[in-house]
PDB file of the backbone (N, CA, C, O) and the ligand in Angstrom, with CONECT records:
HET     ZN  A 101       1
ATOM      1  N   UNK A   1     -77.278  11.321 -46.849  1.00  0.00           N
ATOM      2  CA  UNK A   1     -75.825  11.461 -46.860  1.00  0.00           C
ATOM      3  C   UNK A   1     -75.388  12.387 -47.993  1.00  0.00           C
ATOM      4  O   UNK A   1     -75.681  12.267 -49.183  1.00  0.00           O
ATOM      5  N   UNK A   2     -74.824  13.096 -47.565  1.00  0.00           N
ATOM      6  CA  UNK A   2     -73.987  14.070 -48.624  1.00  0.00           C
ATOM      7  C   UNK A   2     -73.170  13.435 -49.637  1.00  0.00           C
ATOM      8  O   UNK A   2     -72.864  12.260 -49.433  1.00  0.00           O
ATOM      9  N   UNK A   3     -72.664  14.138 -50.948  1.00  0.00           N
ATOM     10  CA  UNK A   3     -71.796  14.014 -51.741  1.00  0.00           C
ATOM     11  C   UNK A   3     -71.004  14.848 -51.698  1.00  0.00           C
ATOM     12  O   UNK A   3     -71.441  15.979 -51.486  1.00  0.00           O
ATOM     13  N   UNK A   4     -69.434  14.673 -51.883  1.00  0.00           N
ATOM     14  CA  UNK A   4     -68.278  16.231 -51.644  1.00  0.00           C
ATOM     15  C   UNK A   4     -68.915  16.268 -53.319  1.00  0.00           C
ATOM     16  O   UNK A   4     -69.106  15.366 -54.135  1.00  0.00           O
ATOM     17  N   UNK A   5     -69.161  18.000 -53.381  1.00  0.00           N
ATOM     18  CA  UNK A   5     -69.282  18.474 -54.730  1.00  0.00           C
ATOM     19  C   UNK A   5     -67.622  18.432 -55.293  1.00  0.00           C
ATOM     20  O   UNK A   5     -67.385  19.280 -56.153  1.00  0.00           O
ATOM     21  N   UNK A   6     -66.742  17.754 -54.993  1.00  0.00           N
ATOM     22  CA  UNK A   6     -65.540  18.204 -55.508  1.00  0.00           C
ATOM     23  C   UNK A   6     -65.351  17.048 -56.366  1.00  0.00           C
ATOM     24  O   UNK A   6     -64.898  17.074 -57.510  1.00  0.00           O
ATOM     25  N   UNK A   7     -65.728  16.060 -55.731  1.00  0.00           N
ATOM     26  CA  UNK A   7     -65.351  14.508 -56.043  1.00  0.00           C
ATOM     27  C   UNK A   7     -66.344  13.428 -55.943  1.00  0.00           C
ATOM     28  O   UNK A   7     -66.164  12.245 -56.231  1.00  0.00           O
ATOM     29  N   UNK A   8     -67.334  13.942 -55.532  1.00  0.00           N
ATOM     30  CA  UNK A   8     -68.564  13.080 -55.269  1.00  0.00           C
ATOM     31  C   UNK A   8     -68.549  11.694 -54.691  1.00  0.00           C
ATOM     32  O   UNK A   8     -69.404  10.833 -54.896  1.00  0.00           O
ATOM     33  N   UNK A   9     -67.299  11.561 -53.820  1.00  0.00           N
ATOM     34  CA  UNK A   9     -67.000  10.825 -52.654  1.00  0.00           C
ATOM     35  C   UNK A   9     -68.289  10.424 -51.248  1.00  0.00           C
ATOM     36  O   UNK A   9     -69.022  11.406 -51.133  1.00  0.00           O
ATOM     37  N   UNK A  10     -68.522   9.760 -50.659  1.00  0.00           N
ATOM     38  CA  UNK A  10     -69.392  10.110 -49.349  1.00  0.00           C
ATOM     39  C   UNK A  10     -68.516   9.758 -48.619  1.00  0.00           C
ATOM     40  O   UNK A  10     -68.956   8.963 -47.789  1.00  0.00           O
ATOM     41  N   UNK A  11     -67.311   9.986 -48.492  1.00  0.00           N
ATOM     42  CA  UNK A  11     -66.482   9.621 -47.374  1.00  0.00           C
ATOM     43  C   UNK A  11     -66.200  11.557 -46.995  1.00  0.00           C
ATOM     44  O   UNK A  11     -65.382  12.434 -47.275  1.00  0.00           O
ATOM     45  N   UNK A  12     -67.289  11.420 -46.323  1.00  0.00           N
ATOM     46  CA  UNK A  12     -67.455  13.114 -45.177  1.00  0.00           C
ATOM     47  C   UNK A  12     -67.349  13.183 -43.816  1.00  0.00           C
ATOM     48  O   UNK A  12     -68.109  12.562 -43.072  1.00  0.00           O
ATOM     49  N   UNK A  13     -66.410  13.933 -43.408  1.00  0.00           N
ATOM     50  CA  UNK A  13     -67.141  13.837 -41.878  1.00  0.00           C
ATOM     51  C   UNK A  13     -67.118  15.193 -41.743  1.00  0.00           C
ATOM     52  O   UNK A  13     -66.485  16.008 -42.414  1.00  0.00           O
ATOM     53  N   UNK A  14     -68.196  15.454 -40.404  1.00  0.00           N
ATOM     54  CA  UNK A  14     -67.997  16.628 -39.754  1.00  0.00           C
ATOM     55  C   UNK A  14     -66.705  17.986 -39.618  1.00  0.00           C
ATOM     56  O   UNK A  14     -65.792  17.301 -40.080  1.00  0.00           O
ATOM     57  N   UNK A  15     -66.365  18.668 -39.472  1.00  0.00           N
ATOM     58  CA  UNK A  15     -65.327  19.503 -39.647  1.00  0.00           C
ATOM     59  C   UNK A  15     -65.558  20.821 -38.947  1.00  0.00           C
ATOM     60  O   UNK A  15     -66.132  21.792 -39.439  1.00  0.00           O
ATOM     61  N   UNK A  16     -65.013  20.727 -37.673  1.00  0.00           N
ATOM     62  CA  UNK A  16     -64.918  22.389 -37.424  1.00  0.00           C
ATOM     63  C   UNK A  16     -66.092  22.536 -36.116  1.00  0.00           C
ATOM     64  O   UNK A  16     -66.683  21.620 -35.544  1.00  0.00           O
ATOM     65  N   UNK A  17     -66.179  23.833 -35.909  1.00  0.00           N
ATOM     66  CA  UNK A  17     -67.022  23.959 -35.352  1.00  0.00           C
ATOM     67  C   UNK A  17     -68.502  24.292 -35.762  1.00  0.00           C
ATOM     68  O   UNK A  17     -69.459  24.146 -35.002  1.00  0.00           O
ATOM     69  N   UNK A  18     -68.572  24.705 -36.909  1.00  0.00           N
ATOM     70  CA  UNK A  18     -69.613  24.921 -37.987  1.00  0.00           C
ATOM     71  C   UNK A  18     -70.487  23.684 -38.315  1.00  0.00           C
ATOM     72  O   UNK A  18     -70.078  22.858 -39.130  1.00  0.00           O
ATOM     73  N   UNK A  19     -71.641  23.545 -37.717  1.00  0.00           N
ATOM     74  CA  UNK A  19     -72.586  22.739 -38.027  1.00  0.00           C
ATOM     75  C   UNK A  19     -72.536  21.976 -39.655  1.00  0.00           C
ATOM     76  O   UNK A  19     -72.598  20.760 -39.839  1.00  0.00           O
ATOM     77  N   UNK A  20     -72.403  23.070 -40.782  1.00  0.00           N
ATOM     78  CA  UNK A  20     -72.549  23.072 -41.896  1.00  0.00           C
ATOM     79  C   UNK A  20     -71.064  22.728 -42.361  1.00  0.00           C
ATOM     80  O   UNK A  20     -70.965  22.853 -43.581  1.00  0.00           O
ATOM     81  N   UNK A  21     -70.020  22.378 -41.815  1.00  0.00           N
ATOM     82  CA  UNK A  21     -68.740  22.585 -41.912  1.00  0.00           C
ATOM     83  C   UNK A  21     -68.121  21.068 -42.415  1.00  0.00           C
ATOM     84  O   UNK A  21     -67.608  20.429 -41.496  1.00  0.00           O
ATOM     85  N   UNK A  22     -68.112  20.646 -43.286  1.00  0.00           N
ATOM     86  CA  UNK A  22     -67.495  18.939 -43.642  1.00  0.00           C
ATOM     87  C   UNK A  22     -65.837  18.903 -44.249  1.00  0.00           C
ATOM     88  O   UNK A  22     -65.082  19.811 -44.599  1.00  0.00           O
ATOM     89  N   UNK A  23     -65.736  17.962 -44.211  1.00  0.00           N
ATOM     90  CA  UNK A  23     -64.041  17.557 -44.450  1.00  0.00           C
ATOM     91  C   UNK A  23     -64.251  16.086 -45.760  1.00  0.00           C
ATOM     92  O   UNK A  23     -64.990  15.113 -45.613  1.00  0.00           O
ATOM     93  N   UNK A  24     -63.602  16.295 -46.619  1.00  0.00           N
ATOM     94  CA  UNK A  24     -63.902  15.334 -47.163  1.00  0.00           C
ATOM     95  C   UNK A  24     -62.769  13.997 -47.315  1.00  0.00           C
ATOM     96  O   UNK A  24     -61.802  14.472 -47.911  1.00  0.00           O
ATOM     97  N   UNK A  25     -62.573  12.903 -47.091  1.00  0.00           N
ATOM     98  CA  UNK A  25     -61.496  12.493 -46.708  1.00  0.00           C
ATOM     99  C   UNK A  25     -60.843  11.707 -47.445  1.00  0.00           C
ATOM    100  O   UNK A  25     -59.915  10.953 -47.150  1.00  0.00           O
ATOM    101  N   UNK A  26     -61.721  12.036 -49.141  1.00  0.00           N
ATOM    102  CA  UNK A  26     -60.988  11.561 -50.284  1.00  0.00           C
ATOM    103  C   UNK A  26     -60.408  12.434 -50.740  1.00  0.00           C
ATOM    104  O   UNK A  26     -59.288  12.057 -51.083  1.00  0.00           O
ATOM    105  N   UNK A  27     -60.644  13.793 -51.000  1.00  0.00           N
ATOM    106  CA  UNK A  27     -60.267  14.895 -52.116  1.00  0.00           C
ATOM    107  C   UNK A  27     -59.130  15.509 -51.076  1.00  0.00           C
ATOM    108  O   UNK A  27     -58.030  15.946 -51.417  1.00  0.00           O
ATOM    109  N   UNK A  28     -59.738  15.427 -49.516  1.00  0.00           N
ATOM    110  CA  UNK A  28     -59.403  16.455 -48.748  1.00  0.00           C
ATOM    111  C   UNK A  28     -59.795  17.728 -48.412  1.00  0.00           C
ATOM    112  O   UNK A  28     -59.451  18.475 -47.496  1.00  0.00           O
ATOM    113  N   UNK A  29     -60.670  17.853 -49.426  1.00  0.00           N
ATOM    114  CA  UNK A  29     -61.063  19.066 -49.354  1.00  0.00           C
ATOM    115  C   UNK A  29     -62.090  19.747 -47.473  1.00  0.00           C
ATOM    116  O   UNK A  29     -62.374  18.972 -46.560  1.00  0.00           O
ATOM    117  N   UNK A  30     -62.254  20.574 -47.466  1.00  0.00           N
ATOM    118  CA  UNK A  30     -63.239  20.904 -46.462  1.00  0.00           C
ATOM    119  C   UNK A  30     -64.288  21.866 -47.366  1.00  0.00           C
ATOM    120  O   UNK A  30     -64.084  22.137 -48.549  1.00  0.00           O
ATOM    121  N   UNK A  31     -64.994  22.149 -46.894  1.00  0.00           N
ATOM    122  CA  UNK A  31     -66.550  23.026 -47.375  1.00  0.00           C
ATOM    123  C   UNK A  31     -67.638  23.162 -46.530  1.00  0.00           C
ATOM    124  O   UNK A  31     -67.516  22.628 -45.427  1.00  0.00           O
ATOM    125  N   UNK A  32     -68.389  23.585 -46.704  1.00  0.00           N
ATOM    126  CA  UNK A  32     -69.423  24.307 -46.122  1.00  0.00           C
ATOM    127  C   UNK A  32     -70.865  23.836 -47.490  1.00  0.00           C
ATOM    128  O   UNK A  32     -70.939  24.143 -48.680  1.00  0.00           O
ATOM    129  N   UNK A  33     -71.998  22.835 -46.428  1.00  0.00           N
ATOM    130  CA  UNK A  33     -72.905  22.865 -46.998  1.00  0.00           C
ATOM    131  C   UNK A  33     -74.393  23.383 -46.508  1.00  0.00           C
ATOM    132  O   UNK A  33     -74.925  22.815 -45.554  1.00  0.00           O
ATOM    133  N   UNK A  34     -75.001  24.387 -47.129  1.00  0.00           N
ATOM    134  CA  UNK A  34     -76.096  24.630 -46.844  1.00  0.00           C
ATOM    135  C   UNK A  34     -77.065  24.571 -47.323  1.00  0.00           C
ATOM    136  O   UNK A  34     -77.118  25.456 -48.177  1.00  0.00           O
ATOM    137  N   UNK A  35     -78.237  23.826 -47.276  1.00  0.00           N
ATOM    138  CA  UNK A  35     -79.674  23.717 -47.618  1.00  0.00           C
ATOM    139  C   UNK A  35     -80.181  24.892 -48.316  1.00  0.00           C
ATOM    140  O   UNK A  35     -79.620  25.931 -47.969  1.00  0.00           O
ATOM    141  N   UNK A  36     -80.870  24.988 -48.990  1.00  0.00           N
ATOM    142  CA  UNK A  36     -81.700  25.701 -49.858  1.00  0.00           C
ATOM    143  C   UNK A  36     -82.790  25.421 -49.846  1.00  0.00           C
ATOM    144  O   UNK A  36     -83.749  26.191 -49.894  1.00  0.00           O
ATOM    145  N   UNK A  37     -82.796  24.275 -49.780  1.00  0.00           N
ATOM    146  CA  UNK A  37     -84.777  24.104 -50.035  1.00  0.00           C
ATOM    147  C   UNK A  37     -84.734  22.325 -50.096  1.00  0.00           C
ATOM    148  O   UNK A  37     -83.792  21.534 -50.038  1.00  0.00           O
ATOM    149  N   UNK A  38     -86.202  22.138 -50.239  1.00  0.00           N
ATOM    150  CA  UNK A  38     -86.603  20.764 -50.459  1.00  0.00           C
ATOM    151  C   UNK A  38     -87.906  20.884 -51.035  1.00  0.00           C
ATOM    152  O   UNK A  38     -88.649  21.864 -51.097  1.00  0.00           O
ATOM    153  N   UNK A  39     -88.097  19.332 -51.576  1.00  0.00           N
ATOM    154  CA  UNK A  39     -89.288  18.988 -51.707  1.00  0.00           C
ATOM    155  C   UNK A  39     -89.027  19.646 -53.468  1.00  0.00           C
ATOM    156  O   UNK A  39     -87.947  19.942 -53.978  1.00  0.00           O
ATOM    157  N   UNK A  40     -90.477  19.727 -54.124  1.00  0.00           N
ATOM    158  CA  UNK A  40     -89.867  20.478 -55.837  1.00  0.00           C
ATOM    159  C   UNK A  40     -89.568  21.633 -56.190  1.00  0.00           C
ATOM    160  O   UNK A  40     -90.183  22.377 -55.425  1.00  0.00           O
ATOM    161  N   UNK A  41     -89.103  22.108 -56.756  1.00  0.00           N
ATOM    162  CA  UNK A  41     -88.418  23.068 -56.920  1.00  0.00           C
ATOM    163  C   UNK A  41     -89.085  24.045 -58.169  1.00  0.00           C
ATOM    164  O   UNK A  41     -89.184  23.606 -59.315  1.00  0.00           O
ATOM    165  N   UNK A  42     -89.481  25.281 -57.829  1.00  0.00           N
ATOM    166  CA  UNK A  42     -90.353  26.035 -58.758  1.00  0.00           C
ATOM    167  C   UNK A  42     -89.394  26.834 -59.263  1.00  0.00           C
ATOM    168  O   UNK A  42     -88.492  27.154 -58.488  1.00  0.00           O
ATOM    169  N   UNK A  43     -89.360  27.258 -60.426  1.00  0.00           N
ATOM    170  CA  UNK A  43     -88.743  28.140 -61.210  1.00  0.00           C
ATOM    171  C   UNK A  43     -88.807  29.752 -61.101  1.00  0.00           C
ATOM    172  O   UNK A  43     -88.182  30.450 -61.899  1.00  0.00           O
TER     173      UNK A  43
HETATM  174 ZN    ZN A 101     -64.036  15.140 -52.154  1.00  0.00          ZN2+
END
């Protein structure tokens, strides 16, 4: 489950037509989250 980077709420839902596209339904905000990577992270 996601965190809104705005407010660090998990009250998210879906938003839009954009896969990556969330609504956040404490801040209000909407955003766009995309993956970068997983697993550890090399410098
Ligand atoms: Zn928020």
């Amino acid at each position: 489950m996601f965190h809104c980077p705005y407010c660090a709420e998990e009250d998210l839902t879906p938003h839009g037509d954009d896969p990556d596209g969330w609504h956040c339904g404490a801040c209000l905000r909407t955003f766009t989250v995309h993956l970068t990577g997983t697993g550890v992270q090399r410098p």
